[in-house]
N, CA, C and O atoms as CSV, one atom per row, in Angstrom:
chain,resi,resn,atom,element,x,y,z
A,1,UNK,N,N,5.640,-47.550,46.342
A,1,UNK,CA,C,6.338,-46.412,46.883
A,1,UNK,C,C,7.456,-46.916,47.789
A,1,UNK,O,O,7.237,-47.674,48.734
A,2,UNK,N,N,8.532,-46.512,47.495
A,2,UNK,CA,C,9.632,-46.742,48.369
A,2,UNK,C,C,9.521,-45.282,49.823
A,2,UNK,O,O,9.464,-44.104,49.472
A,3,UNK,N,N,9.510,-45.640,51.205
A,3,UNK,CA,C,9.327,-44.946,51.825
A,3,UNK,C,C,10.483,-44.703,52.460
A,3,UNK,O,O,10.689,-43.787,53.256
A,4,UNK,N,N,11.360,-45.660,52.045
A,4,UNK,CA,C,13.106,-44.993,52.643
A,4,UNK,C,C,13.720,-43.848,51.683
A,4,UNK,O,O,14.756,-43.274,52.017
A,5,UNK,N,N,13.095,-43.554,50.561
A,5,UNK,CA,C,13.394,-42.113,49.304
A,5,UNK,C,C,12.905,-40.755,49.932
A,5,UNK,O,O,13.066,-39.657,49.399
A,6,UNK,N,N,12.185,-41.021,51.334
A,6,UNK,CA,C,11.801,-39.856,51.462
A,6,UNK,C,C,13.323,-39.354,52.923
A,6,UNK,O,O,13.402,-40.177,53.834
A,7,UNK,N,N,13.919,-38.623,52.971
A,7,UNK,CA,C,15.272,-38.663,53.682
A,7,UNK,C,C,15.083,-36.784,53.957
A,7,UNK,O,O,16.105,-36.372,54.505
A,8,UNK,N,N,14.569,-36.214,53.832
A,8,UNK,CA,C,14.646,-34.756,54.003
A,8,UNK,C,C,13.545,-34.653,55.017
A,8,UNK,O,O,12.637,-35.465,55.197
A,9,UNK,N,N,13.832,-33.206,55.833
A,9,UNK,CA,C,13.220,-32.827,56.602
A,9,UNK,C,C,11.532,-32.402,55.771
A,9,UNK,O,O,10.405,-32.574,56.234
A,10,UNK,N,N,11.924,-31.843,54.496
A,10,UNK,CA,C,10.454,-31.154,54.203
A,10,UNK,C,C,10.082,-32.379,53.686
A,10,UNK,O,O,8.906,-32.584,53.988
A,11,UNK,N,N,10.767,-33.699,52.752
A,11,UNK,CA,C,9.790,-34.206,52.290
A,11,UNK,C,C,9.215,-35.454,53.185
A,11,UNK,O,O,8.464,-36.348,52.796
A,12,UNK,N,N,9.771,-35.268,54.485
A,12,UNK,CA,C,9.230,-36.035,55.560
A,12,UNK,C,C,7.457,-35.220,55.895
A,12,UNK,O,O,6.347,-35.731,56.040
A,13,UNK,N,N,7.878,-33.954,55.908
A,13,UNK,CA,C,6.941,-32.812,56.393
A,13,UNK,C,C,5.193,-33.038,55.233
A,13,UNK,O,O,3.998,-32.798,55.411
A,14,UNK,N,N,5.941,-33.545,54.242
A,14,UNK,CA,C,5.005,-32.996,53.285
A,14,UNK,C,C,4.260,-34.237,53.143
A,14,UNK,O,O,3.049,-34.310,52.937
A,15,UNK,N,N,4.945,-35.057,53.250
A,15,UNK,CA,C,4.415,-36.577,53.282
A,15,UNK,C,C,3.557,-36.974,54.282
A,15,UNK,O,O,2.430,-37.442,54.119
A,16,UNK,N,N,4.315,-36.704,55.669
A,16,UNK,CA,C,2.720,-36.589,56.961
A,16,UNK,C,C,1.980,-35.967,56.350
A,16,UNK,O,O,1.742,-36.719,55.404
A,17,UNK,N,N,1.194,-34.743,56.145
A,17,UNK,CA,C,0.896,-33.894,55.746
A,17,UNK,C,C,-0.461,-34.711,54.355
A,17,UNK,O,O,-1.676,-34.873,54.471
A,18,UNK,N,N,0.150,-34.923,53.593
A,18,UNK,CA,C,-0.197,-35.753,52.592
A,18,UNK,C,C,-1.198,-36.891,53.338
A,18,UNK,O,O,-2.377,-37.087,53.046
A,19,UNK,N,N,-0.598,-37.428,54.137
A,19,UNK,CA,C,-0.969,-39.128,54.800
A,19,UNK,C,C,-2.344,-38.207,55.806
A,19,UNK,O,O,-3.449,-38.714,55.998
A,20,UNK,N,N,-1.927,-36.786,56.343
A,20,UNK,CA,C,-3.435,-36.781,57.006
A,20,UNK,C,C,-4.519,-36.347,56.212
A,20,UNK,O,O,-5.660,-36.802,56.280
A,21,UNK,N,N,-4.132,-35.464,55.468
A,21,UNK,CA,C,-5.233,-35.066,54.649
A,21,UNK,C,C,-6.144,-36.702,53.888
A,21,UNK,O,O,-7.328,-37.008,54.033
A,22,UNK,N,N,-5.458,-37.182,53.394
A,22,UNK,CA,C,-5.858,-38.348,52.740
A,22,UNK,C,C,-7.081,-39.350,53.726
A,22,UNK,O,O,-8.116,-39.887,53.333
A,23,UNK,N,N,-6.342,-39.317,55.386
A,23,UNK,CA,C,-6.826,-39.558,56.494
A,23,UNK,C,C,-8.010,-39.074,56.642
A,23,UNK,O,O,-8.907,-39.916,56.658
A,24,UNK,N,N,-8.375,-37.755,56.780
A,24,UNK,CA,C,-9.109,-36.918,57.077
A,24,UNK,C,C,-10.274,-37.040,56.045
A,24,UNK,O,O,-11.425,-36.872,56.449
A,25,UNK,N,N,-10.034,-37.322,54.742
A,25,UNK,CA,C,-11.171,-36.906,53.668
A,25,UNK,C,C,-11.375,-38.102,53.394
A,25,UNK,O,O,-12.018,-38.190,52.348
A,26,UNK,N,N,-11.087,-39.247,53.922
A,26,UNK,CA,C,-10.710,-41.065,53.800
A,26,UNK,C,C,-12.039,-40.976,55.404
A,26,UNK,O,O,-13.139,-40.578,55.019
A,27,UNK,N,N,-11.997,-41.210,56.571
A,27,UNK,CA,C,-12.006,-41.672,57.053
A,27,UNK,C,C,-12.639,-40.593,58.219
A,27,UNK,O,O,-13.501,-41.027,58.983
A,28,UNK,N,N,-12.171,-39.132,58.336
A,28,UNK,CA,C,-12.711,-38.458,58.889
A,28,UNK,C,C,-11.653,-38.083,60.522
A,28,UNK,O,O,-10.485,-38.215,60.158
A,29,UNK,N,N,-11.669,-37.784,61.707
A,29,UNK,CA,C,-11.001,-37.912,62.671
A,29,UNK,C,C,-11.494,-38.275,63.959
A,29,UNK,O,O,-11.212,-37.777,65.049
A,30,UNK,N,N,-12.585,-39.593,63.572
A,30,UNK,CA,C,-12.630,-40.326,65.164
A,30,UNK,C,C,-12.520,-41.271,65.167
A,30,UNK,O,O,-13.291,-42.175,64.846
A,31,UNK,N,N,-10.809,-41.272,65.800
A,31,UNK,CA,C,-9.626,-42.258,66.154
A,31,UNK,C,C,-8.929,-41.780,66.759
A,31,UNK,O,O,-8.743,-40.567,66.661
A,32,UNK,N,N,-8.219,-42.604,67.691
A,32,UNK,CA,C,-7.068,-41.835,68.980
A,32,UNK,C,C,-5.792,-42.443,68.394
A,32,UNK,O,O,-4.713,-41.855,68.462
A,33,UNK,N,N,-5.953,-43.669,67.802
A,33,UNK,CA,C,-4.436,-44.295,67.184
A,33,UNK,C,C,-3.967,-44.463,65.988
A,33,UNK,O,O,-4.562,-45.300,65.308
A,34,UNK,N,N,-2.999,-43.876,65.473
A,34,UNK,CA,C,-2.436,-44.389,63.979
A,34,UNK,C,C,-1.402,-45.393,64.118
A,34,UNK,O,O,-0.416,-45.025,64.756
A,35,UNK,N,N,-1.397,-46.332,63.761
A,35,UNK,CA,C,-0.906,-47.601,63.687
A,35,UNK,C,C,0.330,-47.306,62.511
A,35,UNK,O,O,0.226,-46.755,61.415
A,36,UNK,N,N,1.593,-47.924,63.223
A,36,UNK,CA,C,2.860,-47.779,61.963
A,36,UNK,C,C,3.091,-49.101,62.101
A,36,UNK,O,O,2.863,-49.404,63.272
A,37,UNK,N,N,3.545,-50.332,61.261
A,37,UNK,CA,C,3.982,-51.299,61.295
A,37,UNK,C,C,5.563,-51.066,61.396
A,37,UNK,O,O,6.107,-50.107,60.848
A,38,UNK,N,N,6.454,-52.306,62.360
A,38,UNK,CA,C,8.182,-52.094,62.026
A,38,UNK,C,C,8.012,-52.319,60.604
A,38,UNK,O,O,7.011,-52.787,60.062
A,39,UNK,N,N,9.184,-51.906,60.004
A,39,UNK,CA,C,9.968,-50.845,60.661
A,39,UNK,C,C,9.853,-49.262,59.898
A,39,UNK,O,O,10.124,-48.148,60.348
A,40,UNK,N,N,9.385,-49.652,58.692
A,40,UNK,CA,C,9.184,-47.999,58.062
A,40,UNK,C,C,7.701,-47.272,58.266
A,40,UNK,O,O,7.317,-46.213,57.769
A,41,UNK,N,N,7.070,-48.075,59.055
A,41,UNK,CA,C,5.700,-47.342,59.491
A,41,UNK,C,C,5.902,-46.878,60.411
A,41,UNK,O,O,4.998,-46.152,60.825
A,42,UNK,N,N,7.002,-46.985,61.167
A,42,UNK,CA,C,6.763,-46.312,63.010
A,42,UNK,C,C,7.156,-44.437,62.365
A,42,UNK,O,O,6.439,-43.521,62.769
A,43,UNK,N,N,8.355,-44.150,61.367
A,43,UNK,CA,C,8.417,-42.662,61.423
A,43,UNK,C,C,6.634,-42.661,60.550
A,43,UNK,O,O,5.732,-42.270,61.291
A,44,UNK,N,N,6.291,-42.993,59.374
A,44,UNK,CA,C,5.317,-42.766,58.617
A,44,UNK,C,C,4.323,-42.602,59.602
A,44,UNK,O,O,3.600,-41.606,59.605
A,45,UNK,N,N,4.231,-43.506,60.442
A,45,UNK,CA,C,2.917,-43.036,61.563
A,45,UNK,C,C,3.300,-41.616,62.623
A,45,UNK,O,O,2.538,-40.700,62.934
A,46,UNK,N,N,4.413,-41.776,62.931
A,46,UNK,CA,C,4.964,-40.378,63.506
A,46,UNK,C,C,4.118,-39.325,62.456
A,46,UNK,O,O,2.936,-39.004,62.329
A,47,UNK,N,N,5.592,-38.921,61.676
A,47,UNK,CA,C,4.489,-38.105,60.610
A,47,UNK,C,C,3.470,-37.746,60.311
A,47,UNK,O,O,3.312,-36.551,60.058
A,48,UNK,N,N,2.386,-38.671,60.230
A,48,UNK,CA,C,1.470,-38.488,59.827
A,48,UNK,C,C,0.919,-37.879,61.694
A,48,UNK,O,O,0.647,-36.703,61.933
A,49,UNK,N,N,0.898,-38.447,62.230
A,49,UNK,CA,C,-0.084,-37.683,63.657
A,49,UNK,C,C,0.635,-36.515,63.891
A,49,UNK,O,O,0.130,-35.979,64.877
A,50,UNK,N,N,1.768,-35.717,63.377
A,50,UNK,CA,C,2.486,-34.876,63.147
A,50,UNK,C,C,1.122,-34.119,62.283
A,50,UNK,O,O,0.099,-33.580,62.705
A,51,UNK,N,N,1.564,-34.327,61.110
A,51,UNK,CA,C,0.581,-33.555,60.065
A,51,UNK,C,C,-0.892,-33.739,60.705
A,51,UNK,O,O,-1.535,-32.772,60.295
A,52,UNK,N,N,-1.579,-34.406,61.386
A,52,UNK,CA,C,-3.149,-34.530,61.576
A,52,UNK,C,C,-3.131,-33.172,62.864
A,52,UNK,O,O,-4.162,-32.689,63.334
A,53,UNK,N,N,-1.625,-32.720,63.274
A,53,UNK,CA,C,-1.995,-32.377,64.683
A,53,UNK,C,C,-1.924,-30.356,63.943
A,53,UNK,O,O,-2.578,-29.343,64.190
A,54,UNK,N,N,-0.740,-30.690,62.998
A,54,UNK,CA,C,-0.577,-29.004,62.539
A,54,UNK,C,C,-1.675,-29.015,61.516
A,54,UNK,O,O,-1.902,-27.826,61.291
A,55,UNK,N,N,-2.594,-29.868,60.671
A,55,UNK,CA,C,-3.690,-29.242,59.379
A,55,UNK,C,C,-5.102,-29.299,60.465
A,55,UNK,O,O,-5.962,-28.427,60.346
A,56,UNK,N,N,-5.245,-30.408,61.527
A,56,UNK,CA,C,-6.568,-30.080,61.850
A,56,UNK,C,C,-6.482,-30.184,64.005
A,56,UNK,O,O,-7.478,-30.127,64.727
A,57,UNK,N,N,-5.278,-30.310,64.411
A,57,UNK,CA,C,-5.310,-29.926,65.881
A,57,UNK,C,C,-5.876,-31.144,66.392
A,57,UNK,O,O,-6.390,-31.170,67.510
A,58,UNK,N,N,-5.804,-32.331,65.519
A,58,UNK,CA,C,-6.145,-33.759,66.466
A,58,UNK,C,C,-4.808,-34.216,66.804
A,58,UNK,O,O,-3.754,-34.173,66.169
A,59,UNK,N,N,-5.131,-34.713,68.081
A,59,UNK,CA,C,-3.987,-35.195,68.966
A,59,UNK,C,C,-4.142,-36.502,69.046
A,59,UNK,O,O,-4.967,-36.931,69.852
A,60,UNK,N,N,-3.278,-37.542,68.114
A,60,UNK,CA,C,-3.139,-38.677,67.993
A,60,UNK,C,C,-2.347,-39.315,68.308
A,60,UNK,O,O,-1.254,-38.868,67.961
A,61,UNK,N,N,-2.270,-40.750,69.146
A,61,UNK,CA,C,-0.967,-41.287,69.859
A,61,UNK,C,C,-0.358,-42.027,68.323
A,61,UNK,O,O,-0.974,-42.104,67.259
A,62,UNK,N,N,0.756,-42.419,68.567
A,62,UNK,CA,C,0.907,-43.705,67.338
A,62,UNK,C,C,1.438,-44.710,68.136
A,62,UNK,O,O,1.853,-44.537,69.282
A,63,UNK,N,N,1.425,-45.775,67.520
A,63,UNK,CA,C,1.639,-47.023,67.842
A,63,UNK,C,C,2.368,-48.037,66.990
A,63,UNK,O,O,2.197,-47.872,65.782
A,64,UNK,N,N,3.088,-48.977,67.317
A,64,UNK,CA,C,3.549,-50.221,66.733
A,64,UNK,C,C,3.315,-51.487,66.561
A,64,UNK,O,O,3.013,-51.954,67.659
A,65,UNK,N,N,3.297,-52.310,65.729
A,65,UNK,CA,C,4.076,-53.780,66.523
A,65,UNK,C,C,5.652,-53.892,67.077
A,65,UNK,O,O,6.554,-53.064,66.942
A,66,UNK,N,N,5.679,-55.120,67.707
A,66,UNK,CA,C,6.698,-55.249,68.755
A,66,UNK,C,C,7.980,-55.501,67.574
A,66,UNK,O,O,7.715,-55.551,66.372
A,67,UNK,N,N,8.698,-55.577,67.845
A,67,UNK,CA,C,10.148,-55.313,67.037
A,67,UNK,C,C,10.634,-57.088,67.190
A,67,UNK,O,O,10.802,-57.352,68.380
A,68,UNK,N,N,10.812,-57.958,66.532
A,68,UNK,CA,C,11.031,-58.914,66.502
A,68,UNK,C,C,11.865,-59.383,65.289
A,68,UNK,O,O,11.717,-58.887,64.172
A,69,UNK,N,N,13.057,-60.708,65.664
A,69,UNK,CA,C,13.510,-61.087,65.075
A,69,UNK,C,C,13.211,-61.301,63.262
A,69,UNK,O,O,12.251,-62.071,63.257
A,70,UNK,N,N,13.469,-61.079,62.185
A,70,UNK,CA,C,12.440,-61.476,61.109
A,70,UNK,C,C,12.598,-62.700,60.644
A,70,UNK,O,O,12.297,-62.764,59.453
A,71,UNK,N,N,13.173,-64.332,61.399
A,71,UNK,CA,C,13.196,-65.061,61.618
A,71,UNK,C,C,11.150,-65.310,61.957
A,71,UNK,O,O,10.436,-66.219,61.536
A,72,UNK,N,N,10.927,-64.616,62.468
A,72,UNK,CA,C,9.596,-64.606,62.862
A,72,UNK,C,C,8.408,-64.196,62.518
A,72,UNK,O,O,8.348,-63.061,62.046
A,73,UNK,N,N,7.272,-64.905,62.639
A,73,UNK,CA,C,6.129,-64.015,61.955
A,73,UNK,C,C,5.310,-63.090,62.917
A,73,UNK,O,O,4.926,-63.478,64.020
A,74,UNK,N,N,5.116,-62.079,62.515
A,74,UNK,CA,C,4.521,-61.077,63.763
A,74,UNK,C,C,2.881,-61.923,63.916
A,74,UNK,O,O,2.160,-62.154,62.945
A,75,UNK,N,N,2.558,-62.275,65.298
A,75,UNK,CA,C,1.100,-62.566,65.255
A,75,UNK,C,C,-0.187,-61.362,66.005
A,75,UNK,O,O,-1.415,-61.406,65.929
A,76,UNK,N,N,0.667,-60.424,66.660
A,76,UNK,CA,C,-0.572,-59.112,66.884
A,76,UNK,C,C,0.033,-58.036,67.072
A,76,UNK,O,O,1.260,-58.056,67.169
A,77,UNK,N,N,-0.478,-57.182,67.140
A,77,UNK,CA,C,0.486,-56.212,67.316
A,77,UNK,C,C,-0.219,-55.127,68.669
A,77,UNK,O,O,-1.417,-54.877,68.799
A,78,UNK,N,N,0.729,-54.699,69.419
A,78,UNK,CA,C,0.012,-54.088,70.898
A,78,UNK,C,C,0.312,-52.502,70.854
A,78,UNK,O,O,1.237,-51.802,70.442
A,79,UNK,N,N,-0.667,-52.332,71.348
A,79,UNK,CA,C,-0.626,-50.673,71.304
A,79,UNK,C,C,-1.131,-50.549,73.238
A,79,UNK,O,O,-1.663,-51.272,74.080
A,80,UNK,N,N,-0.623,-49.345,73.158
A,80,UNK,CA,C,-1.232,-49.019,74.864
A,80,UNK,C,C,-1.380,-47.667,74.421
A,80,UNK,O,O,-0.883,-46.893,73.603
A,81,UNK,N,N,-2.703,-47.718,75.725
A,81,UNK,CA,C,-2.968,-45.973,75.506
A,81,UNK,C,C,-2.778,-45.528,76.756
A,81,UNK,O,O,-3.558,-44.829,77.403
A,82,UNK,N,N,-1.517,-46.026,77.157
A,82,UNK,CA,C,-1.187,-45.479,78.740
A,82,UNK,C,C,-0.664,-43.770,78.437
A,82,UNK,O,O,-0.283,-43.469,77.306
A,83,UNK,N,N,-0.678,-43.295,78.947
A,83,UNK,CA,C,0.137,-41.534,78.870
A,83,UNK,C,C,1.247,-41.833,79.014
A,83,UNK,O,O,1.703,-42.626,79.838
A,84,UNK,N,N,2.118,-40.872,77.760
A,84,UNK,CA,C,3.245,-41.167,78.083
A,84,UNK,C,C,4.088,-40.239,78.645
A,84,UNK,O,O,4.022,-39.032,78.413
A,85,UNK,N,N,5.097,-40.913,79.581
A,85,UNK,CA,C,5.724,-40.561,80.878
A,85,UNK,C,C,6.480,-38.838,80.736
A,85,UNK,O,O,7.059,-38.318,79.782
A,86,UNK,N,N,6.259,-38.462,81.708
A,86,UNK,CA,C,7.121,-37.310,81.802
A,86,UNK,C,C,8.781,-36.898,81.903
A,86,UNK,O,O,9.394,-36.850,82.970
A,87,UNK,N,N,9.412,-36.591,80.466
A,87,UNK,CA,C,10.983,-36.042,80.987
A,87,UNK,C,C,11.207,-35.827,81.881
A,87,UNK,O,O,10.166,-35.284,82.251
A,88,UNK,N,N,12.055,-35.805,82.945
A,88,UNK,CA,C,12.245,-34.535,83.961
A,88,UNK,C,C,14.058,-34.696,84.172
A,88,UNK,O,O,14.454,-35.861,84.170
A,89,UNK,N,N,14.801,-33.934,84.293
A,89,UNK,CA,C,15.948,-33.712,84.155
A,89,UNK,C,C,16.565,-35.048,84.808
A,89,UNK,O,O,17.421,-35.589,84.109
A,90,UNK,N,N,16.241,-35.721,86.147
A,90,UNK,CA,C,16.688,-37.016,87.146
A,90,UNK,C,C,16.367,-37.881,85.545
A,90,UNK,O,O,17.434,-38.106,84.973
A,91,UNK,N,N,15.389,-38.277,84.923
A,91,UNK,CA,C,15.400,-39.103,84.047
A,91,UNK,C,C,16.394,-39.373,83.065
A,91,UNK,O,O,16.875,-40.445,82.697
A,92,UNK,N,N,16.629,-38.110,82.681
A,92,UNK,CA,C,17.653,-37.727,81.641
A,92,UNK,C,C,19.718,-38.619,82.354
A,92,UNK,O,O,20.706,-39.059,81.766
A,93,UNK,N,N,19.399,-38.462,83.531
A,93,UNK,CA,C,20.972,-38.612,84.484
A,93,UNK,C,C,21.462,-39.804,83.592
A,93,UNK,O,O,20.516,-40.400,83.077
A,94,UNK,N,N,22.595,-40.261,83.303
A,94,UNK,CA,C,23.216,-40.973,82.895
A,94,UNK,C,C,23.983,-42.096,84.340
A,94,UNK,O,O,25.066,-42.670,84.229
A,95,UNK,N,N,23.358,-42.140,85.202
A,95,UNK,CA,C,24.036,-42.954,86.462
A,95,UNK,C,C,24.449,-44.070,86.033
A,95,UNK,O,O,24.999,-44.861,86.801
């Protein structure tokens, strides 16, 4: 599967969607992280905790590996389950 063919809003939509159900009847929903590898897994993991959150209301973080030269071989990949930070308009300032 080429995952850069998917370029539309719905068939982004339909594809999370797809990836949780598969999730869900695969594996069930006790897990807090979906893991995307760089670089076409970080939207695919978006997506998909997208779709797990509108078909069954689980609230899933996603996560990466670190973004590195490809000169390089990735050796782990880090996830944090810190909360993530709050917008607030001062953040947004361009100073």
């Amino acid at each position: 599967m080429n995952a850069g063919a998917y370029v539309t809003g719905d068939q982004l939509h339909r594809l999370g969607l797809f990836y949780a159900r598969a999730i869900h009847d695969s594996f069930g929903l006790d897990f807090d992280v979906v893991f995307g590898p760089a670089y076409k897994g970080i939207p695919l993991a978006v997506i998909t905790c997208i779709g797990l959150d509108e078909l069954y209301g689980k609230e899933a973080r996603y996560c990466s590996d670190p973004r590195r030269p490809r000169t390089t071989v990735p050796t782990r990949a880090t996830c944090s389950a810190r909360p993530w930070p709050t917008a607030t308009a001062s953040s947004w300032s361009r100073t």
